[in-house]
C-alpha positions, 0 to 999 in steps of 0.5 A: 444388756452389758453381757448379751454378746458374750454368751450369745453362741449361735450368732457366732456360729456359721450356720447355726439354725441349721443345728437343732433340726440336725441334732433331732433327727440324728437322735431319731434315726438313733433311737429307733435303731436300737429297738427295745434297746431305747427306753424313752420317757421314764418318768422321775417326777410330777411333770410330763418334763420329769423324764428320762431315756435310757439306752442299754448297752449289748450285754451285762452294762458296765456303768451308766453314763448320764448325760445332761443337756443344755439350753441355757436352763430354757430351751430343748429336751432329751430327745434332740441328743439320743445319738450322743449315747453312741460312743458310751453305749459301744464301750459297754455302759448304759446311757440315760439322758433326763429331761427337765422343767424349763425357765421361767416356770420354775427357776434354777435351783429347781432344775438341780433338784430335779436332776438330783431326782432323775439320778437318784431313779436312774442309780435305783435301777442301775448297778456299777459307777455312775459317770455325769456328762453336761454341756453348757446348763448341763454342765452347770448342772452335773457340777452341783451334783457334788453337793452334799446337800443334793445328791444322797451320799449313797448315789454321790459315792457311786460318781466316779466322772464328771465331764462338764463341757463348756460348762456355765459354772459361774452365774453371776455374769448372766445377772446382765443379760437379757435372757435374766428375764426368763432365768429370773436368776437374783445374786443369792441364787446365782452364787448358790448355784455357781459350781465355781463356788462349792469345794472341789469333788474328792475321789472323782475324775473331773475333766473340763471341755471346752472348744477352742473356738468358743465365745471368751466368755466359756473359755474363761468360765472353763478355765476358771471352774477347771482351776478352781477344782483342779481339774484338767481342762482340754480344748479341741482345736476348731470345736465351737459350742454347737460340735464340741459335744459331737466326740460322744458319739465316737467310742475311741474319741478322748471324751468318752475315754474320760467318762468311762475310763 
């Protein structure tokens, strides 16, 4: 369809199949690195999907990072990205990483109820501010949890970041890709679910990421979310849609300074 290119990433990256095999056993290796530290598998929902993993920091935790992946709203789960919770965890902040349900078996205002249920769990089991990192659907994601109408005010108060990276925040335009097919998204729902659309947070830090050698297409959406909200936007040089989420891991990196301060 019209937009198919625009948004296709990996065929625009070198080498891009080898990614999801890399990414799952870095966070393996990760996981099991910590020991009773990682706690996988915390289940927030009905499905075998509507769960979470959590790692502690050493020590008393100083807040809790949620990290949201991507995927386009249909593909991979938490375990693929365990070793991103590497750079919060060393600064002294817990990490907890859900899981979701997957399109075309429910649709996408679906998957921002359930990650408001996953935050609501984590918040109850946690004290200290909360900070939301996403990429791509994820970032789409941690952006609807500003919505008064989603998150409960009690949970919302305790957001002191949002980091979305390179964030889809307008739907519209996946109207007129193939992939429409299993989001099975419709105008209403796009526009519903488009962070462009709602009002800017008010007493969060929001910072926009988004690589620098990225498709146009998520420059410009980042852009536009980053101008909307009023929001700093960055773009690492050299950083495509595959590696710009890799500075998570580092704890001196300027994205994890942006979400734990």
């Amino acid at each position: 369809m019209k937009l198919d290119d625009a948004y296709a990433n990996a065929a625009h990256i070198e080498g891009a199949e080898a990614y999801p095999p890399r990414w799952e056993a870095q966070a393996r290796a990760f996981r099991e690195g910590l020991g009773a530290r990682a706690q996988t598998g915390v289940s927030y929902g009905p499905s075998d999907r509507q769960t979470f993993d959590f790692f502690e920091p050493e020590g008393v935790s100083r807040g809790t990072v949620i990290f949201v992946h991507g995927g386009y709203w249909k593909a991979f789960d938490a375990s693929s990205w365990s070793h991103l919770a590497a750079g919060a965890l060393a600064r002294g902040w817990a990490v907890a990483m859900p899981s979701y349900d997957l399109c075309p078996d429910v649709r996408i205002s679906e998957i921002t109820a359930q990650i408001a249920t996953a935050i609501g769990r984590i918040a109850d089991r946690t004290v200290g501010p909360l900070a939301l990192a996403g990429h791509s659907a994820g970032g789409q994601l941690v952006c609807r949890m500003t919505d008064p109408l989603v998150l409960p005010v009690e949970v919302r108060d305790r957001i002191e970041a949002i980091v979305p990276i390179s964030p889809v925040a307008d739907l519209m335009p996946l109207l007129e890709t193939s992939m429409n097919e299993v989001l099975q998204l419709d105008a209403a729902e796009a526009a519903a679910e488009s962070p462009v659309n709602m009002p800017p947070p008010h007493g969060v830090r929001v910072m926009v990421w988004v690589g620098a050698d990225e498709r146009p297409a998520f420059i410009e959406q980042a852009e536009r979310l980053a101008r909307t909200w009023g929001a700093r936007r960055v773009t690492p040089e050299g950083k495509h849609h595959f590696d710009v989420i890799d500075a998570l891991a580092d704890p001196q990196s300027d994205i994890v300074s942006a979400l734990v301060g």
